[in-house]
C-alpha positions as CSV (number, residue, x, y, z in Angstrom):
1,X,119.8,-103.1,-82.1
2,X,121.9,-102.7,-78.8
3,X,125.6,-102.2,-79.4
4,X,127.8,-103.9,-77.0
5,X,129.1,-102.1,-73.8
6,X,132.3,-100.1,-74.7
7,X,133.6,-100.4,-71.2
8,X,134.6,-103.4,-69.6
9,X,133.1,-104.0,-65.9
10,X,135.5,-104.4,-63.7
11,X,135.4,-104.3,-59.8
12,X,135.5,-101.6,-57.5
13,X,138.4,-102.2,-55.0
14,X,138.2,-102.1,-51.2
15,X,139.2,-98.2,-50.1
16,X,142.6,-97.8,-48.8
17,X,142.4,-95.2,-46.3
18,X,142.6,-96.0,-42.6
19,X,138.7,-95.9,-41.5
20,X,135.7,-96.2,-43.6
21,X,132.1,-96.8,-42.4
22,X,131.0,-98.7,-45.3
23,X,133.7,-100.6,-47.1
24,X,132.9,-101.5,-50.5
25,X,132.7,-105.8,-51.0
26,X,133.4,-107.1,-54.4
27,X,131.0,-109.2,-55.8
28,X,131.1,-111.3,-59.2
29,X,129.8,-109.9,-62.6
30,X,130.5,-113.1,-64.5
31,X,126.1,-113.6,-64.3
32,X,125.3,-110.1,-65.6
33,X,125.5,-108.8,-69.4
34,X,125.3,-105.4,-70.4
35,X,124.9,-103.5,-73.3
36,X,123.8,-99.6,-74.7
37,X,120.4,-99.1,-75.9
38,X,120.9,-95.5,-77.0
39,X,123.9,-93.1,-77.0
40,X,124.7,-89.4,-77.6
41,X,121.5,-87.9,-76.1
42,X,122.1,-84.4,-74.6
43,X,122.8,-84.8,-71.4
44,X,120.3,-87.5,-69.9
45,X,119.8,-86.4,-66.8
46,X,116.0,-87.9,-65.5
47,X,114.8,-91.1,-66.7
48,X,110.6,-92.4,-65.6
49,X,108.9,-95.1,-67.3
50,X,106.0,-94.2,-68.8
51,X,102.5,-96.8,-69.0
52,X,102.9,-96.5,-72.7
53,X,105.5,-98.8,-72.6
54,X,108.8,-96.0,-73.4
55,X,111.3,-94.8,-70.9
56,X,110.8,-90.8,-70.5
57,X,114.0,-88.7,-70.4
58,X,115.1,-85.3,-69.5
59,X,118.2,-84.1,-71.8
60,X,119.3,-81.7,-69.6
61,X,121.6,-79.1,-72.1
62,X,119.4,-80.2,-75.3
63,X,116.1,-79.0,-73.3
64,X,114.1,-81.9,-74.4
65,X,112.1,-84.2,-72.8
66,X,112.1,-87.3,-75.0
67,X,110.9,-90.6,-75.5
68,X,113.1,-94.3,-75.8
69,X,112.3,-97.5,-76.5
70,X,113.5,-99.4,-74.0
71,X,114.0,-102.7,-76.2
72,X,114.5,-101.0,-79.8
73,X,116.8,-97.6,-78.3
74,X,114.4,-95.6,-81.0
75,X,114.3,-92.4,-79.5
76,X,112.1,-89.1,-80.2
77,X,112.2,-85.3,-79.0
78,X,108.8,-84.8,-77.2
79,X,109.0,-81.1,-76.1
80,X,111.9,-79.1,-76.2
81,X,111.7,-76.1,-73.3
82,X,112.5,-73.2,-75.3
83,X,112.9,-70.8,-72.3
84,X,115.5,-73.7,-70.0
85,X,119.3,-71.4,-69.1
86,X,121.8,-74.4,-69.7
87,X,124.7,-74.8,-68.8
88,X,127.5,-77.4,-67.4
89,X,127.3,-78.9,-65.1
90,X,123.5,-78.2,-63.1
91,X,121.5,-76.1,-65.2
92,X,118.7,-77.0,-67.8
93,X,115.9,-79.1,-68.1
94,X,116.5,-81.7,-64.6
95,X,113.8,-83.5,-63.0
96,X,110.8,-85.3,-65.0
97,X,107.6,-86.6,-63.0
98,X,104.5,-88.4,-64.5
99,X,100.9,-87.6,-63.0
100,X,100.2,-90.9,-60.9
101,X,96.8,-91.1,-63.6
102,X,98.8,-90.3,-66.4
103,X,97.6,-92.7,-69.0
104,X,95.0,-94.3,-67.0
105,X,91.7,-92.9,-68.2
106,X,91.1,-89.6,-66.2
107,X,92.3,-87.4,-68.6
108,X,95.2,-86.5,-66.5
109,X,98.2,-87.1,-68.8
110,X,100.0,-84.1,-67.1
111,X,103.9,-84.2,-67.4
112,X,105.6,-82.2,-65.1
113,X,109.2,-81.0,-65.7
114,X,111.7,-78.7,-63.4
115,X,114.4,-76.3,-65.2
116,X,116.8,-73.5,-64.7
117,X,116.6,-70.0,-66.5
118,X,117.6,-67.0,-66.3
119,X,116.1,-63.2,-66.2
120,X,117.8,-60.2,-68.4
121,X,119.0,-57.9,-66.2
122,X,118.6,-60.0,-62.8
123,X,121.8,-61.2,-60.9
124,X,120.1,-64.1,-59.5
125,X,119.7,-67.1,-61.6
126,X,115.9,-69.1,-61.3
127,X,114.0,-72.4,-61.7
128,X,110.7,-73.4,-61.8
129,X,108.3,-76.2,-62.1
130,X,105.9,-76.9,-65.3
131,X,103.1,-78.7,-66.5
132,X,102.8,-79.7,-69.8
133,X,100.1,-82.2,-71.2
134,X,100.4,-85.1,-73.4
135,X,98.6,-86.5,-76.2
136,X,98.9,-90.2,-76.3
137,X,97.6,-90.7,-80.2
138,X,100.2,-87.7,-81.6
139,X,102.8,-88.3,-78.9
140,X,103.0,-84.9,-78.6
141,X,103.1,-82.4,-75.5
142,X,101.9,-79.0,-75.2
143,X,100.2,-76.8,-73.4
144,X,103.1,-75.6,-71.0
145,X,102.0,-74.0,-67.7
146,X,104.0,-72.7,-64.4
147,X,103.1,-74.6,-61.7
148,X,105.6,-72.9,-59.4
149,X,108.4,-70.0,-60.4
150,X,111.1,-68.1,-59.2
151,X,112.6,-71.0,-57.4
152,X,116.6,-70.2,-56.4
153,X,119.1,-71.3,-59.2
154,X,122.4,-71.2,-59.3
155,X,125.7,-72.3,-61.4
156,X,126.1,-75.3,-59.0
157,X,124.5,-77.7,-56.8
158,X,120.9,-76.9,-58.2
159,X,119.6,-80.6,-57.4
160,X,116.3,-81.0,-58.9
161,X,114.7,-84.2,-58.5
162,X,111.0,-84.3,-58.5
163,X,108.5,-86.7,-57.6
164,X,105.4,-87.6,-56.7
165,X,104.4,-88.2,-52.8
166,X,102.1,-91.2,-51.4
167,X,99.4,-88.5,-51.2
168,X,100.0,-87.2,-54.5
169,X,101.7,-84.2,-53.9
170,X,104.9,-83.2,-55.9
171,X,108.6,-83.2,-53.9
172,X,111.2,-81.4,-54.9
173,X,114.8,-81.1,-54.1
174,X,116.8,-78.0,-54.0
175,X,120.7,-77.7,-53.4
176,X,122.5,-75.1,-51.8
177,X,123.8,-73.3,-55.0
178,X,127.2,-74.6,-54.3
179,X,127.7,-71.3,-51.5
180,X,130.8,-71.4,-49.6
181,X,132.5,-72.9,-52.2
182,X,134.9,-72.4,-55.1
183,X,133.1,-69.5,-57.1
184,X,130.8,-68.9,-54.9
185,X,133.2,-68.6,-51.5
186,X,131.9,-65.6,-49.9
187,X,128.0,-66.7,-50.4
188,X,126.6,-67.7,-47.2
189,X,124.7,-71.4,-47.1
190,X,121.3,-70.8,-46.5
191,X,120.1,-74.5,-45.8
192,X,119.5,-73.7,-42.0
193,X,117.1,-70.7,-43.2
194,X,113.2,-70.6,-43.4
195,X,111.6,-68.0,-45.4
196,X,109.6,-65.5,-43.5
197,X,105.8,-65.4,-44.1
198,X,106.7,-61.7,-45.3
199,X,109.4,-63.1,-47.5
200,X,107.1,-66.0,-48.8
201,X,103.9,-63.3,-49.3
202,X,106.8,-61.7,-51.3
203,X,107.3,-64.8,-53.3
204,X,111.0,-64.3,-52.3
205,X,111.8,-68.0,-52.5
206,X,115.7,-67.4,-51.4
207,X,116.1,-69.3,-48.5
208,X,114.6,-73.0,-50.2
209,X,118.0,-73.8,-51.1
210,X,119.1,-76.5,-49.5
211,X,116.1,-77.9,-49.0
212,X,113.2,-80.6,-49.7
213,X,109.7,-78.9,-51.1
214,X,106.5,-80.4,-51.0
215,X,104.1,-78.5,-53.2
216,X,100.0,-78.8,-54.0
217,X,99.9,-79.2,-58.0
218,X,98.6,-75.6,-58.1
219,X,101.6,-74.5,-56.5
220,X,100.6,-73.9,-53.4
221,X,101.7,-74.6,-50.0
222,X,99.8,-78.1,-48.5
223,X,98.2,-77.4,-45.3
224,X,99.6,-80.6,-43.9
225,X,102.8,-79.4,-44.8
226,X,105.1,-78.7,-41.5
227,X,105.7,-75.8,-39.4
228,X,108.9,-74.7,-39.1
229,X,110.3,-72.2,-37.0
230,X,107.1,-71.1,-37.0
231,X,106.5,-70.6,-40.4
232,X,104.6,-73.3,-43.2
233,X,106.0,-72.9,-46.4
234,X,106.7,-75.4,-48.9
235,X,109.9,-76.7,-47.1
236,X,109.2,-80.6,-45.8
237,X,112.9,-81.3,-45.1
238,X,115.8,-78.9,-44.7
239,X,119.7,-79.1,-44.4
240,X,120.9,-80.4,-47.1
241,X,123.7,-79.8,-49.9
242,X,123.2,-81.1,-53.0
243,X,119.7,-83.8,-52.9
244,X,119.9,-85.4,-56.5
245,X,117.2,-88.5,-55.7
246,X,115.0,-90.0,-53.7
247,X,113.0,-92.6,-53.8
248,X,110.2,-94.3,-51.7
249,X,110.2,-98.2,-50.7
250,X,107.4,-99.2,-49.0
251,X,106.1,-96.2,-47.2
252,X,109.1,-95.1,-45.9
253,X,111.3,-92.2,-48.5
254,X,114.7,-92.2,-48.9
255,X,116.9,-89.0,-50.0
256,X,120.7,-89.4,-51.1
257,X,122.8,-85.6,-50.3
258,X,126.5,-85.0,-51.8
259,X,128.8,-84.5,-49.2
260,X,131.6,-81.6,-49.0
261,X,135.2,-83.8,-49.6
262,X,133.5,-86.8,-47.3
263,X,130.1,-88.1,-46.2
264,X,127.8,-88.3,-49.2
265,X,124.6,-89.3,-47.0
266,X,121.8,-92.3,-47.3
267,X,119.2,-90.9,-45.4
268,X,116.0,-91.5,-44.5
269,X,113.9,-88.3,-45.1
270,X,111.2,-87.5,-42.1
271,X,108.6,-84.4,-42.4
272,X,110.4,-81.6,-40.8
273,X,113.7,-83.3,-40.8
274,X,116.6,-81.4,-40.6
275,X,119.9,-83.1,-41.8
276,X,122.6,-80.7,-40.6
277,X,124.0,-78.7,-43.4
278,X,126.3,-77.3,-43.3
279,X,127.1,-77.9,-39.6
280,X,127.2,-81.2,-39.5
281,X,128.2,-83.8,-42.5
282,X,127.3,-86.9,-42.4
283,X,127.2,-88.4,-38.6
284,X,128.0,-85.6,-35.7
285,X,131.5,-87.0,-35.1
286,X,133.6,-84.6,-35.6
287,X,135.6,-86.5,-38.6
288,X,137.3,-84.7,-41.0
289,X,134.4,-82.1,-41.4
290,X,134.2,-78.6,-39.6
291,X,132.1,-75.9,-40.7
292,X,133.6,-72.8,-42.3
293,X,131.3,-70.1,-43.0
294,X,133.9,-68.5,-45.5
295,X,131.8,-65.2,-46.2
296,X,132.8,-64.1,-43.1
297,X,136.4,-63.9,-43.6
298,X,137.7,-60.6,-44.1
299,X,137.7,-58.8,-47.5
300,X,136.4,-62.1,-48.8
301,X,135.9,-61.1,-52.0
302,X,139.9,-61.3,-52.5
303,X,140.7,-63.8,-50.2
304,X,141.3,-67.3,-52.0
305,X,138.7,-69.3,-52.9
306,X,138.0,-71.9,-50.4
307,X,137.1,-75.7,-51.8
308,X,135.0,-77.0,-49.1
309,X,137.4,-78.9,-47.0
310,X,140.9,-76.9,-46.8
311,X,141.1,-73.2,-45.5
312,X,143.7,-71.3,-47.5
313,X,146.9,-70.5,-45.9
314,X,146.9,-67.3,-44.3
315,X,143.2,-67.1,-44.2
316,X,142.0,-66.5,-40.8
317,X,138.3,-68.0,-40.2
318,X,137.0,-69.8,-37.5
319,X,135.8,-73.6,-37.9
320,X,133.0,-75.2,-35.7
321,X,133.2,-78.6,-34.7
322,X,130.2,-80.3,-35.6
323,X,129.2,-80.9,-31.9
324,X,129.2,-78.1,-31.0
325,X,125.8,-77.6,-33.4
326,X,122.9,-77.8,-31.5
327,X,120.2,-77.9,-34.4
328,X,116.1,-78.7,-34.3
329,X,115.2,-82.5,-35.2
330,X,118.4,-83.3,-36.1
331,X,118.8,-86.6,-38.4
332,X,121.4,-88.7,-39.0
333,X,122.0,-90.2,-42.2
334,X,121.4,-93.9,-42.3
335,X,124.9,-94.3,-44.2
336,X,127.5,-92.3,-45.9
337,X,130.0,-92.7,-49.0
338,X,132.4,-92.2,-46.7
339,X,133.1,-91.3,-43.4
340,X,137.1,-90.6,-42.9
341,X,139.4,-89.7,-39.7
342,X,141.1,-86.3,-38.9
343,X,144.2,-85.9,-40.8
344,X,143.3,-87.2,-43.9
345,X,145.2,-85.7,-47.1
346,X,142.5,-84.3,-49.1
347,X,145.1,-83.2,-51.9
348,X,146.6,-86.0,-53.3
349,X,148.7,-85.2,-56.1
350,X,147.3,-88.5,-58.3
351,X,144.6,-85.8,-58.7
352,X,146.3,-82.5,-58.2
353,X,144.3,-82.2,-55.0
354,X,140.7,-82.0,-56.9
355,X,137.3,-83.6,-55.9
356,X,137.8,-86.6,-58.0
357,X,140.1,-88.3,-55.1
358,X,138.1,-87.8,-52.0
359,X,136.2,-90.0,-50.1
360,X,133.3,-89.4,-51.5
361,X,131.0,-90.7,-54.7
362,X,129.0,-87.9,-55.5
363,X,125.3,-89.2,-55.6
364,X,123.3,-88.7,-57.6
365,X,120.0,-91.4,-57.9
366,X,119.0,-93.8,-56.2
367,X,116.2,-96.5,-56.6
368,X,114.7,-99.7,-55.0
369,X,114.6,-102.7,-56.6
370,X,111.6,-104.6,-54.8
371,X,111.5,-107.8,-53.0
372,X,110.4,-110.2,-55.0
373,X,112.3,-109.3,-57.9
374,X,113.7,-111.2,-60.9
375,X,117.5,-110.8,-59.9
376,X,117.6,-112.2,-56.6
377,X,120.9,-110.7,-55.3
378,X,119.5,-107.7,-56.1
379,X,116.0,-108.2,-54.0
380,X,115.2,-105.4,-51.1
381,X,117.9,-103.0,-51.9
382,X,118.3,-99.4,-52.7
383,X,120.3,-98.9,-55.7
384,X,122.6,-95.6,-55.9
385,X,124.8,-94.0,-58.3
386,X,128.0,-92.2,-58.0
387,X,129.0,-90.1,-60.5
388,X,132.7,-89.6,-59.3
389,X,133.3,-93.6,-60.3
390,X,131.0,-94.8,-62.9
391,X,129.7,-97.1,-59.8
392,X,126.5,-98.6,-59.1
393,X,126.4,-99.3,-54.9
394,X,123.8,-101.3,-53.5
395,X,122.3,-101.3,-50.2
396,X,120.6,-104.0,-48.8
397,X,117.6,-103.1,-46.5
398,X,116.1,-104.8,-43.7
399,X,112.8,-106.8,-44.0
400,X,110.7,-103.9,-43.2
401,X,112.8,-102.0,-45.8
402,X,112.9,-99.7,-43.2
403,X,117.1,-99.9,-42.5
404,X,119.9,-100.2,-44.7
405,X,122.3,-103.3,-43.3
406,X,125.2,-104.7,-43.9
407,X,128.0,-103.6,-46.0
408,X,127.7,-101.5,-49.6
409,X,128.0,-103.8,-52.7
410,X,129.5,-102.0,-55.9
411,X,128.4,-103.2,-59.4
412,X,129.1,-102.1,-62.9
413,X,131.9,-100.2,-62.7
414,X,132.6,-98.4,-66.2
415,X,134.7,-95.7,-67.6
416,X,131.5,-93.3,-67.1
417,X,129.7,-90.7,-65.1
418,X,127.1,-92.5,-63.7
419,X,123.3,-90.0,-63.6
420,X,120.2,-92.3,-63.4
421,X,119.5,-95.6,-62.1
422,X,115.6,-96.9,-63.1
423,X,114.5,-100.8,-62.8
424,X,112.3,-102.1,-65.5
425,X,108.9,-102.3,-64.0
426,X,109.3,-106.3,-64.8
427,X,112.6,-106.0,-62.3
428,X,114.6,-108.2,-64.9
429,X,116.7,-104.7,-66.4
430,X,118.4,-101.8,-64.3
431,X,119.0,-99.0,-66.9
432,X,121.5,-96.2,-66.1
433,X,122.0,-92.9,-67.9
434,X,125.4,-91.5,-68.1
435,X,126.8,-87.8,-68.6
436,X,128.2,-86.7,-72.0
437,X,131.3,-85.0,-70.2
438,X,133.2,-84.4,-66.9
439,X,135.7,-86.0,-64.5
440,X,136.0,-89.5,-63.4
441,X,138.2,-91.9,-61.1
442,X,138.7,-94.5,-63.7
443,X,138.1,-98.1,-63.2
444,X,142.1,-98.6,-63.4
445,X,142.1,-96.1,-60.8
446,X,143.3,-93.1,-62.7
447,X,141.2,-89.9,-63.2
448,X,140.3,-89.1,-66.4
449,X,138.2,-87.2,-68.5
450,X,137.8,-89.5,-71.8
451,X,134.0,-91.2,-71.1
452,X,133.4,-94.6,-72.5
453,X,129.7,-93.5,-73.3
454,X,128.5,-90.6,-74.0
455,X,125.2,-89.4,-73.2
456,X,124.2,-93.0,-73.4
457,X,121.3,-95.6,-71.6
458,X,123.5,-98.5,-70.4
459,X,121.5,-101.9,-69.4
460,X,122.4,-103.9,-67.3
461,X,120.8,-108.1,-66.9
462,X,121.6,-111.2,-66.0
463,X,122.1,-113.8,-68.2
């Protein structure tokens, strides 16, 4: 049976700093139950629903992909990927994508499953996408074939989302390794960079972080795919940070990207696209964002690390404003969690100066709950998680579904690190997956490490 929530939902308060884009509105919970179908899986990290009925789940330390029963919370290890690196907090088993036959006949019950791993001997960690087949009467998979290997890795910002397109190609996000940050200061950001078609003959896949993939389910490159900089390669969109969802509604896909310390973006993802990173974050407004290509400072290797939004004093580096980037098909994002002025204090004590206080939520899915679905407040919106503040935010669209309007409603705020939003395929149930471990603003506002479930599927109805 379901066990009660263990965290009370609360509100999320209107941000305090002087200028926001998209101020949260509080809206009433007193119409919505929720409850915890299962709880200490192994870091869910991917959740699909399946035609048989069960929701599929990566667990991304335990390398498994599992089943659960989305009434019942009975949950079973399909596959466990023997050969998945793991390791806290991006790395293992991550993104989970169904055949669009699967179950329906053809005899094309392919799973298809993205992890990290690592090469004896090789600096460089890797990833790679699979394809394993299942067996509806045994409920069993097997049969595990690389569909597309030696994909960049790295110990942060791996992204890793994968989907299927309208035309039934597979999409794939790729961060930017987490360069020109923290323990990786003096590693250059290479989401501006196309491979070369030497470099791609080479299979030297180096310069798709940061980056969008669409990819034939042989692993080749689509011939519709785009050309840019004069090269086709797997690369639809480029420019980004840290793309953990996307998400199609109607026609039109949507891609969620992790800001540096502001401007987690809402964006509407276009073939050939490129959405600035790291010159530009969020809109090209010059707020409280510069670029700072830190591997060029000198003797970088024992300079101070730099977080992303404050140079270290004494560090001499230049910083580009981001107009004075003059970048090919540049889009801006449709929204951001959230945009802040110059001068704002990135280190406040409350947090001893870490991530957890800025402006930002750290996305990480996002979904569309339809039109004409069962909870009506909840019709024609995309639905994202933040995994800073155990939120759910919800962005109306406009009729077409092709505009986010009006403010950013928050929902279901929890004592958790928010991973995975799905809705039921009846609309009537939004599921969320939450991390086992990490760091949190707490819903009394106080950062904390202590999760109020762990590894769990929370759902959330109304009554």
């Amino acid at each position: 049976m379901k066990k009660t929530i263990l965290a009370t939902l609360i509100l999320m308060s209107t941000a305090s700093y002087a200028k926001v884009e998209n101020p949260t509105v509080n809206t009433s919970e007193a119409n919505y139950k929720a409850s915890v179908l299962i709880d200490n899986l192994n870091n869910p990290w991917d959740m699909v629903w399946g035609a048989d009925g069960n929701i599929w789940v990566t667990e991304r330390q335990g390398k498994h992909i599992s089943i659960v029963n989305p009434e019942t919370g009975a949950h079973k290890v399909l596959y466990t990927l023997e050969n998945a690196f793991v390791a806290p907090p991006h790395q293992g088993v991550l993104g989970l994508a169904l055949h669009p036959n699967f179950m329906k006949g053809s005899n094309e019950d392919y799973v298809y499953a993205y992890y990290t791993y690592s090469v004896k001997g090789e600096k460089s960690e890797f990833s790679r996408i699979v394809r394993l087949t299942y067996d509806p009467k045994t409920q069993t998979l097997s049969n595990e074939i690389t569909v597309l290997d030696k994909l960049p890795a790295n110990d942060d910002h791996t992204a890793g989302r994968l989907i299927f397109d309208k035309s039934g190609k597979l999409l794939l996000t790729l961060g930017d390794s987490g360069y020109n940050q923290f323990g990786n200061s003096c590693k250059e950001i290479r989401s501006q960079m196309i491979p070369s078609a030497d470099e791609l003959a080479k299979q030297d896949f180096d310069k798709y972080r940061g980056k969008m993939l669409r990819i034939n389910l042989d692993g080749s490159i689509p011939t519709d795919n785009p050309e840019i900089k004069g090269v086709k390669s797997h690369v639809f969109a480029y420019g980004l940070r840290n793309p953990q969802g996307m998400v199609y509604a109607g026609d039109k896909l949507f891609g969620i990207d992790q800001g540096p310390g502001t401007d987690d973006e809402i964006n509407l993802m276009e073939v050939g696209g490129n959405y600035g990173w790291p010159h530009i974050a969020g809109y090209q407004d010059n707020q409280a964002y510069r670029y700072v290509n830190y591997s060029t400072v000198e003797n970088c290797a024992n300079a101070p690390m730099y977080d992303g939004t404050t140079v270290p004093e004494g560090v001499k580096v230049e910083a580009q404003k981001e107009t004075d980037a003059k970048l090919d098909n540049f889009k801006e994002p449709m929204k951001t969690f959230y945009t802040v002025p110059n001068g704002y204090n990135f280190h406040d004590p409350k947090c001893n100066g870490e991530y957890v206080c800025w402006p930002t939520v750290a996305t990480t899915s996002i979904a569309y709950y339809p039109k004409d679905g069962k909870i009506k407040e909840f019709q024609n919106s995309l639905l994202v998680t933040g995994v800073k503040t155990g939120t759910l935010y919800r962005l109306p669209l406009d009729a077409d579904a092709k505009q986010v309007q009006g403010e950013v409603v928050t929902h279901f705020r929890t004592d958790n690190r928010y991973r995975m939003v799905l809705v039921s395929p009846d609309t009537s149930k939004i599921y969320v997956a939450t991390d086992n471990a990490g760091y949190i603003m707490g819903k009394d506002s106080v950062p904390t490490k202590e999760m109020a479930n762990k590894g769990a599927i929370l759902v959330f109805e109304a009554k």
